[in-house]
PDB file of N, CA, C and O in Angstrom:
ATOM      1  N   UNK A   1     -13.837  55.107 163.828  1.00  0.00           N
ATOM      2  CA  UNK A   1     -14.316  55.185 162.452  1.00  0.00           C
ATOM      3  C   UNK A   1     -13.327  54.567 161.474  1.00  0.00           C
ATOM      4  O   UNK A   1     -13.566  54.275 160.302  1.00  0.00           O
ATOM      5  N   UNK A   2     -12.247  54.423 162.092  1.00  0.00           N
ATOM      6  CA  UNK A   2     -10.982  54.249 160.821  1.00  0.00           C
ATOM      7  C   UNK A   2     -10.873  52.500 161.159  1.00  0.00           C
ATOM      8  O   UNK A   2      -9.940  51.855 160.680  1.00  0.00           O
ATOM      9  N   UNK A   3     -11.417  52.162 161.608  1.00  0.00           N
ATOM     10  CA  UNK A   3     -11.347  50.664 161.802  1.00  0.00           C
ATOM     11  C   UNK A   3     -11.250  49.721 161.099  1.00  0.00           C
ATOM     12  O   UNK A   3     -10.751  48.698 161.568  1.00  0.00           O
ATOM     13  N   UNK A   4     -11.811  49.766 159.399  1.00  0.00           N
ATOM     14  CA  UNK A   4     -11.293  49.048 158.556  1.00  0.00           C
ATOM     15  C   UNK A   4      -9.667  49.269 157.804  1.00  0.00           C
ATOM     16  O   UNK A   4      -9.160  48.328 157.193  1.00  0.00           O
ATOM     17  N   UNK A   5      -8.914  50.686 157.946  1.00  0.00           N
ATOM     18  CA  UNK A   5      -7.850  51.135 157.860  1.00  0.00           C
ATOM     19  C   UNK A   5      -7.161  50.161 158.446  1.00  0.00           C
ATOM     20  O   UNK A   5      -6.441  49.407 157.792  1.00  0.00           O
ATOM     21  N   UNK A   6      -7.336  50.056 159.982  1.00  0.00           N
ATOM     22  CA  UNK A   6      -7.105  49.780 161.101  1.00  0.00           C
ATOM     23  C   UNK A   6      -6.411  48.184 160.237  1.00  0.00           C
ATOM     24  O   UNK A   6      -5.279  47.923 159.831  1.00  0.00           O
ATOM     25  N   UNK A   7      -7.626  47.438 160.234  1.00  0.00           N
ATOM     26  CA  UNK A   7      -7.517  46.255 159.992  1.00  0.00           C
ATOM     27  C   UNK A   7      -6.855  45.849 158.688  1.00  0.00           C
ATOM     28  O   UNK A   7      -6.992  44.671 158.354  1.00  0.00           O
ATOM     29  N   UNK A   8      -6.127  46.693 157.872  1.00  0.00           N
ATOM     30  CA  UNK A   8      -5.867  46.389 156.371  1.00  0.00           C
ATOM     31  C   UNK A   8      -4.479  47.213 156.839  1.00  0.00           C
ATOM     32  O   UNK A   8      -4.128  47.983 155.945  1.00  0.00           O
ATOM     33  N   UNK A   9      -3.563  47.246 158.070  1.00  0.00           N
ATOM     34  CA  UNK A   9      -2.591  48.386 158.388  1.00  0.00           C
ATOM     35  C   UNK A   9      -1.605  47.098 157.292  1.00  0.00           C
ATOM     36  O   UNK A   9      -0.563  47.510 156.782  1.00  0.00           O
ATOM     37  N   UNK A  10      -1.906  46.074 157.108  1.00  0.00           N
ATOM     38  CA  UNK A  10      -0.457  45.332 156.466  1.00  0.00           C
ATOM     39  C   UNK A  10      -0.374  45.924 155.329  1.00  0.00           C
ATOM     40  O   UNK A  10       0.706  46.365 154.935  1.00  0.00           O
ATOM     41  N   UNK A  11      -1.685  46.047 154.504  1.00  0.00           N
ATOM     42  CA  UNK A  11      -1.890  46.340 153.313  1.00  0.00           C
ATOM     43  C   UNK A  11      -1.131  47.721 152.946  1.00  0.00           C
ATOM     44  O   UNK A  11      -0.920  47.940 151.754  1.00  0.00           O
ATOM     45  N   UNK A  12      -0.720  48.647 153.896  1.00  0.00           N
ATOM     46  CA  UNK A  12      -0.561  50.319 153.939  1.00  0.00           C
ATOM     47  C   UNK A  12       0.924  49.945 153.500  1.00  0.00           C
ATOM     48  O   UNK A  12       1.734  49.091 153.859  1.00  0.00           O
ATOM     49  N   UNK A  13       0.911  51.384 152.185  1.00  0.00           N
ATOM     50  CA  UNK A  13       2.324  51.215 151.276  1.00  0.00           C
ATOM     51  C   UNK A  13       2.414  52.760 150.641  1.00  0.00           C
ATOM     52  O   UNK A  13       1.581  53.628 150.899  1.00  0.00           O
ATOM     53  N   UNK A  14       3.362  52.918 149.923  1.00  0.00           N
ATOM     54  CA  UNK A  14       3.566  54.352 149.210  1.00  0.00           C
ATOM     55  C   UNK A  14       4.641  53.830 148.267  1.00  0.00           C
ATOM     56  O   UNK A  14       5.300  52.799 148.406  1.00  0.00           O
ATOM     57  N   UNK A  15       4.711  54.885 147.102  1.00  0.00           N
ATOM     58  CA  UNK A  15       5.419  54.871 145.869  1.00  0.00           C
ATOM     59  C   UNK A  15       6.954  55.700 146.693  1.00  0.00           C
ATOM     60  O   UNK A  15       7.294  56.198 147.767  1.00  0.00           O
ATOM     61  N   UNK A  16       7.533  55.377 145.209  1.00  0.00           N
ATOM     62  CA  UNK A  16       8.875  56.554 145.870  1.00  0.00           C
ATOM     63  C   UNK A  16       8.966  57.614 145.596  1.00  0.00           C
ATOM     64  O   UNK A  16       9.857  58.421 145.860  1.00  0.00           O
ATOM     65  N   UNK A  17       7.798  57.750 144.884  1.00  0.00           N
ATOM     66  CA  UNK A  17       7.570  59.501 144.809  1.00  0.00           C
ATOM     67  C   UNK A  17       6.775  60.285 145.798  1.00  0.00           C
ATOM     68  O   UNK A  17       6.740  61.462 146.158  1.00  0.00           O
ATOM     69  N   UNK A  18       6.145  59.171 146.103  1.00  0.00           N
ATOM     70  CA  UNK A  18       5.385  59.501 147.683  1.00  0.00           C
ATOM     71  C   UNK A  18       6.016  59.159 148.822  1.00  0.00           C
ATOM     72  O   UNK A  18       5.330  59.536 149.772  1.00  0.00           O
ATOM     73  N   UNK A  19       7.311  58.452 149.279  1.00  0.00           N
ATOM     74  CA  UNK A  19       8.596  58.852 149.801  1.00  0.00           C
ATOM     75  C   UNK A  19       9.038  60.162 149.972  1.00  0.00           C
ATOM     76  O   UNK A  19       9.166  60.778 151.030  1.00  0.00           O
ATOM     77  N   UNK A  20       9.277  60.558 148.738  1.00  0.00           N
ATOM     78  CA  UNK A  20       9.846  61.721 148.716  1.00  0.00           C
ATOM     79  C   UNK A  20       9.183  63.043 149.311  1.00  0.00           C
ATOM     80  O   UNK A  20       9.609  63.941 150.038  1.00  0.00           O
ATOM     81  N   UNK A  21       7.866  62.763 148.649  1.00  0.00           N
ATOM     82  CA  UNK A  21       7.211  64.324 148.904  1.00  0.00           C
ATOM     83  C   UNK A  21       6.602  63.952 150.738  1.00  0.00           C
ATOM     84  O   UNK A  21       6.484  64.966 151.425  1.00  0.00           O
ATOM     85  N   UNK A  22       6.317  62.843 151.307  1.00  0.00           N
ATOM     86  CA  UNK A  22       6.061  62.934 152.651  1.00  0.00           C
ATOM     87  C   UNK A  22       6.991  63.504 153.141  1.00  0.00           C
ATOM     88  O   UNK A  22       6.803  64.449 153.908  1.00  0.00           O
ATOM     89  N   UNK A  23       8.230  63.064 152.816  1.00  0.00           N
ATOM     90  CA  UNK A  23       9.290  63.428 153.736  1.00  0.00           C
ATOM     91  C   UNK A  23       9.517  64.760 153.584  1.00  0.00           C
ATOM     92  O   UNK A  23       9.868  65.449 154.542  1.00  0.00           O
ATOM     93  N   UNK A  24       9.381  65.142 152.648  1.00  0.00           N
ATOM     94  CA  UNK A  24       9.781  66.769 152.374  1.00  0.00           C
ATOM     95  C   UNK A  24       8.693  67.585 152.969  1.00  0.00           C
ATOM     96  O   UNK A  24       8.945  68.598 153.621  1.00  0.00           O
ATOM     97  N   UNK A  25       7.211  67.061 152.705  1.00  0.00           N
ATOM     98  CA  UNK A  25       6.244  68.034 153.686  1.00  0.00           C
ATOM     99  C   UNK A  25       6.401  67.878 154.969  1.00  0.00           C
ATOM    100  O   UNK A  25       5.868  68.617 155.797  1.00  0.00           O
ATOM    101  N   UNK A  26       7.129  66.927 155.244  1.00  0.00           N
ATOM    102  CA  UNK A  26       6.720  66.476 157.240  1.00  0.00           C
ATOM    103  C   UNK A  26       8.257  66.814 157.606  1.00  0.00           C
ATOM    104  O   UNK A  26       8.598  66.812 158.789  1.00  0.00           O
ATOM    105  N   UNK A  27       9.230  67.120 156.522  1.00  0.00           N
ATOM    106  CA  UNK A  27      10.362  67.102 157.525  1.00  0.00           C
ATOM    107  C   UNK A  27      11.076  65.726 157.614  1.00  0.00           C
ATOM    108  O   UNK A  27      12.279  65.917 157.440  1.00  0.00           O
ATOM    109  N   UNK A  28      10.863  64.718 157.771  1.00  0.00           N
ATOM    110  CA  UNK A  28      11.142  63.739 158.743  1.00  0.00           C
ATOM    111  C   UNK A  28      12.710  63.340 158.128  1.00  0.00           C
ATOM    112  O   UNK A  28      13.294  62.700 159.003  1.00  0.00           O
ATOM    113  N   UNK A  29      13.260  63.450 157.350  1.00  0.00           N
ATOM    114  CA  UNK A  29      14.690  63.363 157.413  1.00  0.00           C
ATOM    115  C   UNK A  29      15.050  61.281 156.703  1.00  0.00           C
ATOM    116  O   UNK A  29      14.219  60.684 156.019  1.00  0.00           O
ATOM    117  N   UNK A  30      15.858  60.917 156.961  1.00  0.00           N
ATOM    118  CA  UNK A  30      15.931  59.259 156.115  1.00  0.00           C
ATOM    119  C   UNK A  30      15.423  58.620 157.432  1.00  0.00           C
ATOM    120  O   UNK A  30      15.873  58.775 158.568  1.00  0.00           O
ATOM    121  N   UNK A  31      14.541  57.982 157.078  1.00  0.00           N
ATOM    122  CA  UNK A  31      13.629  56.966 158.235  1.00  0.00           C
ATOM    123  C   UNK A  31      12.553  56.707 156.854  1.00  0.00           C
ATOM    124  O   UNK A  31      12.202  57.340 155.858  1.00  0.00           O
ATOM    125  N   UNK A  32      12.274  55.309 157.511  1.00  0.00           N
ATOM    126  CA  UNK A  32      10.884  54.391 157.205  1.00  0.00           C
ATOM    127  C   UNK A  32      10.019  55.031 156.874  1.00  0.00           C
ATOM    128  O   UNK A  32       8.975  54.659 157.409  1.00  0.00           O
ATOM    129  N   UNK A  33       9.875  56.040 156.081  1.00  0.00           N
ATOM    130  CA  UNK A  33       8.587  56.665 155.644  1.00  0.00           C
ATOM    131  C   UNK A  33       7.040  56.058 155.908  1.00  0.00           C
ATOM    132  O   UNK A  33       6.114  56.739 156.348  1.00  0.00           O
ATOM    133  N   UNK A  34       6.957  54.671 155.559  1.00  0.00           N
ATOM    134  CA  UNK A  34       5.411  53.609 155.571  1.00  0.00           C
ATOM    135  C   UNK A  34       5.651  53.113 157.120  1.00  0.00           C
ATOM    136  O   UNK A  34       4.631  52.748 157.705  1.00  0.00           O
ATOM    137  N   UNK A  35       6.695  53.069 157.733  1.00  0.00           N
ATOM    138  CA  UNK A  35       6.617  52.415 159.053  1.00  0.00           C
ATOM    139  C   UNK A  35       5.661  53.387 159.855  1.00  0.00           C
ATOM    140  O   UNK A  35       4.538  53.178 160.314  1.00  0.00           O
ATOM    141  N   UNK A  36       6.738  54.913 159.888  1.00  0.00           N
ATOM    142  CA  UNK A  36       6.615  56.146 160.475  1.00  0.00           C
ATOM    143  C   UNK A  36       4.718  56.675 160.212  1.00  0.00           C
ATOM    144  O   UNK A  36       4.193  57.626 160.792  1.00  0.00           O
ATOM    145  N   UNK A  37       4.064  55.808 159.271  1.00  0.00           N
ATOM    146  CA  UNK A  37       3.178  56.285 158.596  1.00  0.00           C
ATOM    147  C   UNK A  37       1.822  55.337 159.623  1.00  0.00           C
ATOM    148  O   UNK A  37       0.824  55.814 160.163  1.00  0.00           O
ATOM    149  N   UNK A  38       2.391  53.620 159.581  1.00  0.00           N
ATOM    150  CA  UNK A  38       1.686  52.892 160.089  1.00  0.00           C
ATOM    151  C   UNK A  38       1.618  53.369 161.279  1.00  0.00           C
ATOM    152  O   UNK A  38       0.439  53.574 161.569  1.00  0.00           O
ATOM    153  N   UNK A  39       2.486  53.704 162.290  1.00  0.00           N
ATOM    154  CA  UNK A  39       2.751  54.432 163.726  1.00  0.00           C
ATOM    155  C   UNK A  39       2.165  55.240 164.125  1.00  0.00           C
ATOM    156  O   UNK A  39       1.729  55.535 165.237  1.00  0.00           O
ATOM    157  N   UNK A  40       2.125  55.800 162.813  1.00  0.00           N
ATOM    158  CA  UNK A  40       0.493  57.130 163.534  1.00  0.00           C
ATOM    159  C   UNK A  40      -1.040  56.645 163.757  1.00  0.00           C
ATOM    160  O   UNK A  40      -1.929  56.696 164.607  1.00  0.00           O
ATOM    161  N   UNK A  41      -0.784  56.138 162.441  1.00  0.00           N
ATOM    162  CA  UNK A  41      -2.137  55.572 162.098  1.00  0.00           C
ATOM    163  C   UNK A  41      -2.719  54.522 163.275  1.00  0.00           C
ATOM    164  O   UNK A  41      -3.858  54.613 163.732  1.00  0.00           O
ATOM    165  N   UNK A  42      -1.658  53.429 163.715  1.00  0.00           N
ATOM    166  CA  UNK A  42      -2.139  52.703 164.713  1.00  0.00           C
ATOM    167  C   UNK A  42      -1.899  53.300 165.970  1.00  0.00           C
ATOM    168  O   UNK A  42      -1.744  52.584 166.959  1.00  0.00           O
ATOM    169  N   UNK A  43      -1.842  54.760 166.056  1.00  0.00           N
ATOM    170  CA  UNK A  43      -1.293  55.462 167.402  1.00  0.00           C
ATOM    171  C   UNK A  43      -3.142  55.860 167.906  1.00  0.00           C
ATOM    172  O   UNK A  43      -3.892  56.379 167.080  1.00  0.00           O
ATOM    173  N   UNK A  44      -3.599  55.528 169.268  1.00  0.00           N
ATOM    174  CA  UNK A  44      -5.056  55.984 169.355  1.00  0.00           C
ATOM    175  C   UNK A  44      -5.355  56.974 169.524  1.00  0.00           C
ATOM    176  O   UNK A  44      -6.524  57.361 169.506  1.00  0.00           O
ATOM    177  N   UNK A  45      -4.277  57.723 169.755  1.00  0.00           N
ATOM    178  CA  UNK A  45      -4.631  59.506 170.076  1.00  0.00           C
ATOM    179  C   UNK A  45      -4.980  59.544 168.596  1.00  0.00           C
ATOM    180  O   UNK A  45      -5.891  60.371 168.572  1.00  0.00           O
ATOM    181  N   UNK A  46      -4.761  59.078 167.191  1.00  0.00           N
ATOM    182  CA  UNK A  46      -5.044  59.770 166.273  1.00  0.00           C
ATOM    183  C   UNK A  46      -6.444  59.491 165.823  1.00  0.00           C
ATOM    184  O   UNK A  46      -7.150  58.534 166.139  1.00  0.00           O
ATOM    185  N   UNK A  47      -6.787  60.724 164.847  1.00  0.00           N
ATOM    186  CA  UNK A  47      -7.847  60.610 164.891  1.00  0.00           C
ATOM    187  C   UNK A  47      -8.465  60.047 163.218  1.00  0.00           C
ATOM    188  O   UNK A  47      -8.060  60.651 162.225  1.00  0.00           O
ATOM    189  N   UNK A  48      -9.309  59.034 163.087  1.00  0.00           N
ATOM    190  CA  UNK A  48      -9.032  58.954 161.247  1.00  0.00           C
ATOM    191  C   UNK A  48     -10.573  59.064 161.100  1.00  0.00           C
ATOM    192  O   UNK A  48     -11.476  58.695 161.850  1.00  0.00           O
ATOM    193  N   UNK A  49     -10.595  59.916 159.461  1.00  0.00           N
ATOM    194  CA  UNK A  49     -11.981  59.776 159.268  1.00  0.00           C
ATOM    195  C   UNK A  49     -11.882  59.595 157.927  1.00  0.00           C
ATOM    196  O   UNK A  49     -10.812  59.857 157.378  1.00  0.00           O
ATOM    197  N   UNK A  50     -13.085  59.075 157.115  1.00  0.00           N
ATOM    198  CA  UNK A  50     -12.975  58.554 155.475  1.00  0.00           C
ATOM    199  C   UNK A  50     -13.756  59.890 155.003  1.00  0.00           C
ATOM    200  O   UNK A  50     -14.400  60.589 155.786  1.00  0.00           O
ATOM    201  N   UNK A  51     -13.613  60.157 153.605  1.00  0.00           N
ATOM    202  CA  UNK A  51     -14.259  61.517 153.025  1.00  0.00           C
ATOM    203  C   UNK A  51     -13.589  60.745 151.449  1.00  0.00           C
ATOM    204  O   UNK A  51     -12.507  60.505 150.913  1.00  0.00           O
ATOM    205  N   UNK A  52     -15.013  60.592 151.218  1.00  0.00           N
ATOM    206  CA  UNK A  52     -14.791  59.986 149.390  1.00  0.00           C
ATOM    207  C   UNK A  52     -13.992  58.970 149.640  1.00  0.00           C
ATOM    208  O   UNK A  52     -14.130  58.208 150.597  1.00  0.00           O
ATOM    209  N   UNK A  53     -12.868  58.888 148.554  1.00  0.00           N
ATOM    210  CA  UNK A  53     -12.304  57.606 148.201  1.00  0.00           C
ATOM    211  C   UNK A  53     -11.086  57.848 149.179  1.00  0.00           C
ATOM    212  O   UNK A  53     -10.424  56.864 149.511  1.00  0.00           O
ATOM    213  N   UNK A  54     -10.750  59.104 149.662  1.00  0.00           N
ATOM    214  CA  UNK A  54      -9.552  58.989 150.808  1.00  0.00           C
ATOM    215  C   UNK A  54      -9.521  58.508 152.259  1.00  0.00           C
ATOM    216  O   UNK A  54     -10.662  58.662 152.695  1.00  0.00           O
ATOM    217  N   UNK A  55      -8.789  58.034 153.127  1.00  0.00           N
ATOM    218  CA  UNK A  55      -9.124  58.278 154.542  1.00  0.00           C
ATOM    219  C   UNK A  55      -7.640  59.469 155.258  1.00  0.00           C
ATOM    220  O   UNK A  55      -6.461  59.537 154.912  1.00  0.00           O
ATOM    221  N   UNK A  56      -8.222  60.046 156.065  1.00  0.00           N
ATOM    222  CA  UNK A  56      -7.257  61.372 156.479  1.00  0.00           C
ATOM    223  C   UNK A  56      -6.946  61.064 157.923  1.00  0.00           C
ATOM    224  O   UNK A  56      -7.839  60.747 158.708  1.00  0.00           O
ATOM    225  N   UNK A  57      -5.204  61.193 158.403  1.00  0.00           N
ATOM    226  CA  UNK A  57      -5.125  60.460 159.598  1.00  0.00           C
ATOM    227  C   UNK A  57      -5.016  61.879 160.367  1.00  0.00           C
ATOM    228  O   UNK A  57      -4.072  62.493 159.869  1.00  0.00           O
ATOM    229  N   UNK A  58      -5.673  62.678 161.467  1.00  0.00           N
ATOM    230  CA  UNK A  58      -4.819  63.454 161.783  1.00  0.00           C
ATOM    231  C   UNK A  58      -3.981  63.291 163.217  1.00  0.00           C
ATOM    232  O   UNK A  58      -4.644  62.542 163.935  1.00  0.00           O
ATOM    233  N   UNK A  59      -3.182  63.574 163.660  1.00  0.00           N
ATOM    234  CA  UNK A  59      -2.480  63.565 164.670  1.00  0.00           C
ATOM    235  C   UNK A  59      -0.764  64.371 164.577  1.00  0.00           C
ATOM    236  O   UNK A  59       0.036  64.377 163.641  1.00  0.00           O
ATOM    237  N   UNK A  60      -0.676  64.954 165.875  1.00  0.00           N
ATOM    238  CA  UNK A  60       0.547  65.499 165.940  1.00  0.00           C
ATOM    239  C   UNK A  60       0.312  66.708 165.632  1.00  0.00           C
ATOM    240  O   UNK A  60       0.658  67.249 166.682  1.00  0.00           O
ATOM    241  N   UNK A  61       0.009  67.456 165.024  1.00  0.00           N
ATOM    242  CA  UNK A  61       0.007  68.575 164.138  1.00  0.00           C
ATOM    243  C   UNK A  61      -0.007  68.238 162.283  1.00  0.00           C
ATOM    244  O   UNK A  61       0.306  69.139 161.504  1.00  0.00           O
ATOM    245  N   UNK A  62      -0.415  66.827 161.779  1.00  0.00           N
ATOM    246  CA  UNK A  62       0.007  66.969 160.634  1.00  0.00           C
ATOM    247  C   UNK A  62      -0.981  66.074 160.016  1.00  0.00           C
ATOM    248  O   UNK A  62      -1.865  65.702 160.788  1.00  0.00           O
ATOM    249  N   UNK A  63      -1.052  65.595 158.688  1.00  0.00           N
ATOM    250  CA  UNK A  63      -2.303  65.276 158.447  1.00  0.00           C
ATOM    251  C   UNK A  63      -1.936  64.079 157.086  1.00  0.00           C
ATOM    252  O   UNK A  63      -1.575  64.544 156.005  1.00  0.00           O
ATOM    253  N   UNK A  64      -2.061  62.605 157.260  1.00  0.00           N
ATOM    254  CA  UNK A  64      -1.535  61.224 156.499  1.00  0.00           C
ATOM    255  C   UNK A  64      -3.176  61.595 155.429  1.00  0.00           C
ATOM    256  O   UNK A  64      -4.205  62.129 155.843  1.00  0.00           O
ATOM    257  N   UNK A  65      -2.934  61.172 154.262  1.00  0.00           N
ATOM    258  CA  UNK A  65      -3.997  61.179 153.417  1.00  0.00           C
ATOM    259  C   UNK A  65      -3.782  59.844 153.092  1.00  0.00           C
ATOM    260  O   UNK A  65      -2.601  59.540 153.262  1.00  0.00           O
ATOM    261  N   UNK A  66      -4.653  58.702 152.588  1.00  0.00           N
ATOM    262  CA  UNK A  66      -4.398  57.129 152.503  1.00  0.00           C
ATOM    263  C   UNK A  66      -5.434  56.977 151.392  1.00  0.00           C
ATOM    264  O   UNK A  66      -6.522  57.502 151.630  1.00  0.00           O
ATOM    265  N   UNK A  67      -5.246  56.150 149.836  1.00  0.00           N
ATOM    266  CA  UNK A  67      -6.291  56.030 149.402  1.00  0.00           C
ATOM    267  C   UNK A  67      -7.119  54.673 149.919  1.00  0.00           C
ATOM    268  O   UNK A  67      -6.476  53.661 150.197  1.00  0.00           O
ATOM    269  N   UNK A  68      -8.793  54.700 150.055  1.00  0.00           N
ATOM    270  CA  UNK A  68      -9.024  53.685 150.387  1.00  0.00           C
ATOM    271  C   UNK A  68      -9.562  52.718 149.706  1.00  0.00           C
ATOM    272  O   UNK A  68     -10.609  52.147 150.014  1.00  0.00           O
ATOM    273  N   UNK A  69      -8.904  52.494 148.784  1.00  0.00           N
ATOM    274  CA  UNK A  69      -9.483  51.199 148.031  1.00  0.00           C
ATOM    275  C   UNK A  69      -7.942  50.462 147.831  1.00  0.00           C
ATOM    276  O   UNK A  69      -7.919  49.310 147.397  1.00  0.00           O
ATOM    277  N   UNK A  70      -7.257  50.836 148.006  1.00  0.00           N
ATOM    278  CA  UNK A  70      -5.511  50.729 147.297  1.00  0.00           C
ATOM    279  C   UNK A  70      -4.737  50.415 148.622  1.00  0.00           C
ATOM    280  O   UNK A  70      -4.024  49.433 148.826  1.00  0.00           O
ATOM    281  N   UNK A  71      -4.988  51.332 149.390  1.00  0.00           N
ATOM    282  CA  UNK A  71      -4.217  51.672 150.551  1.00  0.00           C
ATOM    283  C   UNK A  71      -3.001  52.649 150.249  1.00  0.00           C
ATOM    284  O   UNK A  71      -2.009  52.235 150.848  1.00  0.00           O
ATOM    285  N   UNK A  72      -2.776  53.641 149.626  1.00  0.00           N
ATOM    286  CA  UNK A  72      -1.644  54.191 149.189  1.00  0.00           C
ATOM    287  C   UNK A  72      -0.930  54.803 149.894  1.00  0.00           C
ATOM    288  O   UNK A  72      -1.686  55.762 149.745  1.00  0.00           O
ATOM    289  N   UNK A  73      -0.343  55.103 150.398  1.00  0.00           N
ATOM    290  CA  UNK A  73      -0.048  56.775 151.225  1.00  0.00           C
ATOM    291  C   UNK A  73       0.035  57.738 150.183  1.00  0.00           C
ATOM    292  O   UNK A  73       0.870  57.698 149.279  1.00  0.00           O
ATOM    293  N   UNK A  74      -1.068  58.824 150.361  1.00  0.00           N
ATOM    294  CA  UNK A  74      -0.389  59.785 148.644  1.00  0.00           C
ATOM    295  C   UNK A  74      -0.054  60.926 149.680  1.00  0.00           C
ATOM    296  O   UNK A  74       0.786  61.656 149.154  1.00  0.00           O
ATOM    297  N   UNK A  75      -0.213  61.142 150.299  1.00  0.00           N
ATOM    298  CA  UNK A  75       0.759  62.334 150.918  1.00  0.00           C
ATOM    299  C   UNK A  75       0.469  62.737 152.298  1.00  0.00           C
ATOM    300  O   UNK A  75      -0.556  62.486 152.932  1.00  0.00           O
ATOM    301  N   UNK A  76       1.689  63.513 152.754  1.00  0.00           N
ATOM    302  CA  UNK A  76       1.293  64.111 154.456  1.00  0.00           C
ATOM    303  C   UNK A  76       1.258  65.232 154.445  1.00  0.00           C
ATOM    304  O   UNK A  76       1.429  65.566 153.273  1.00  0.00           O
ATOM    305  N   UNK A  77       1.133  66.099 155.067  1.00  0.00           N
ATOM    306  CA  UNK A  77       1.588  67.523 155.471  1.00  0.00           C
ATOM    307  C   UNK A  77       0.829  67.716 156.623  1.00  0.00           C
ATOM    308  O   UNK A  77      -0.081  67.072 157.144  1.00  0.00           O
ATOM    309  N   UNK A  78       1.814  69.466 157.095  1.00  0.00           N
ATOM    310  CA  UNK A  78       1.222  69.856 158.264  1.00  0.00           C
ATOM    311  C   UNK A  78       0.061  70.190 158.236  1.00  0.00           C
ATOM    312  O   UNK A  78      -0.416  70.351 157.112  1.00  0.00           O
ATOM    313  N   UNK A  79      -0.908  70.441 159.538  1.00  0.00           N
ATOM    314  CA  UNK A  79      -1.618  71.134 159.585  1.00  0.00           C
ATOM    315  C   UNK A  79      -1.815  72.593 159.814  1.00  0.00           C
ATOM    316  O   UNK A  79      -0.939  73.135 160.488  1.00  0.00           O
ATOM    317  N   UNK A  80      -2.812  73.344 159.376  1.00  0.00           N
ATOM    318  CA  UNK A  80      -2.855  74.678 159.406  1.00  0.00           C
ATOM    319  C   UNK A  80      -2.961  74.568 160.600  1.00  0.00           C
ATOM    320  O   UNK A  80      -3.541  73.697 161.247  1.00  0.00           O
ATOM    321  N   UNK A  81      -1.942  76.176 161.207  1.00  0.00           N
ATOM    322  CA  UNK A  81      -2.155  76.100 162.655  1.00  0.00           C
ATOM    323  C   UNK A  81      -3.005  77.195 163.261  1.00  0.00           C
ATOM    324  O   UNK A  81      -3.317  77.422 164.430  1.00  0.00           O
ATOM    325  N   UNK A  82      -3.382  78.012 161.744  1.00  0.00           N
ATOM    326  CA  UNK A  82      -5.081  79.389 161.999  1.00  0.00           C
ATOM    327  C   UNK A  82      -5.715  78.533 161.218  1.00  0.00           C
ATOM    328  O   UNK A  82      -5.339  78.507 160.046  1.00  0.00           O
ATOM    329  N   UNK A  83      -6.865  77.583 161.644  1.00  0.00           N
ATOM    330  CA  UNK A  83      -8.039  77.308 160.838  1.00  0.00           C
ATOM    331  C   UNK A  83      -8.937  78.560 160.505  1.00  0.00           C
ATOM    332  O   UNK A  83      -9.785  78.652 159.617  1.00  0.00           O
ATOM    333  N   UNK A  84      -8.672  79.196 161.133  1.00  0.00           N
ATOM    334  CA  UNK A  84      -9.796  80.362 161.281  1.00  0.00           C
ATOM    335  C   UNK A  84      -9.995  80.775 159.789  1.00  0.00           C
ATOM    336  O   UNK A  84     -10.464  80.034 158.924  1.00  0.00           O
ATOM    337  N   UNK A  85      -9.404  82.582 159.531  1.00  0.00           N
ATOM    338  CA  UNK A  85      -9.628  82.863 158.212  1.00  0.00           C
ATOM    339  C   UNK A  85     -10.092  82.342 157.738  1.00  0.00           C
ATOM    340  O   UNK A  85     -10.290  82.600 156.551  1.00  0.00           O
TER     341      UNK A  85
END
C-alpha cells in the first residue's frame, strides 16, 4: 500500500525540531535521524498505510508518521504495547 512513499523515499526529510522530538520519543541517541527513518520505511517487514493527509510506518514496536503531500517526518513514537483498554 505504501508504494508511492516507497517511490518518493529521496524526497523523505524532517525539520530540526522534528530531529529532536523523534529522537527523544524513540530513544535513538546522535545518529541520522532521516536515514534511520528511510531504513524502516524501506525495511519490508514494515508495514505502511495512508489515513488522510498522513502515511504511518509501523514496525519494530514504534510508529514513523510522514506527511503525504510534503514528505515530512513529523514524528515517531512507540507503540502501545496494551491496545486493548
Amino acid at each position: 500500500m505504501g508504494q508511492k512513499l516507497i517511490d518518493n523515499i529521496d524526497r523523505v526529510h524532517t525539520t530540526e525540531m522534528g530531529v529532536c522530538r523523534i529522537r527523544r520519543n524513540l530513544g535513538l541517541g546522535d545518529i541520522d535521524v532521516v536515514a534511520w527513518c528511510k531504513e524502516k520505511i524501506l525495511d519490508p517487514k514494515s508495514r505502511i498505510e495512508r489515513q488522510g493527509k498522513n502515511w504511518y510506518v509501523h514496525m519494530d514496536g514504534c510508529v514513523i508518521t510522514v506527511n503525504a503531500s510534503s514528505y515530512t517526518i513529523i514524528t515517531g513514537h512507540m507503540q502501545s504495547k496494551n491496545l486493548e483498554a
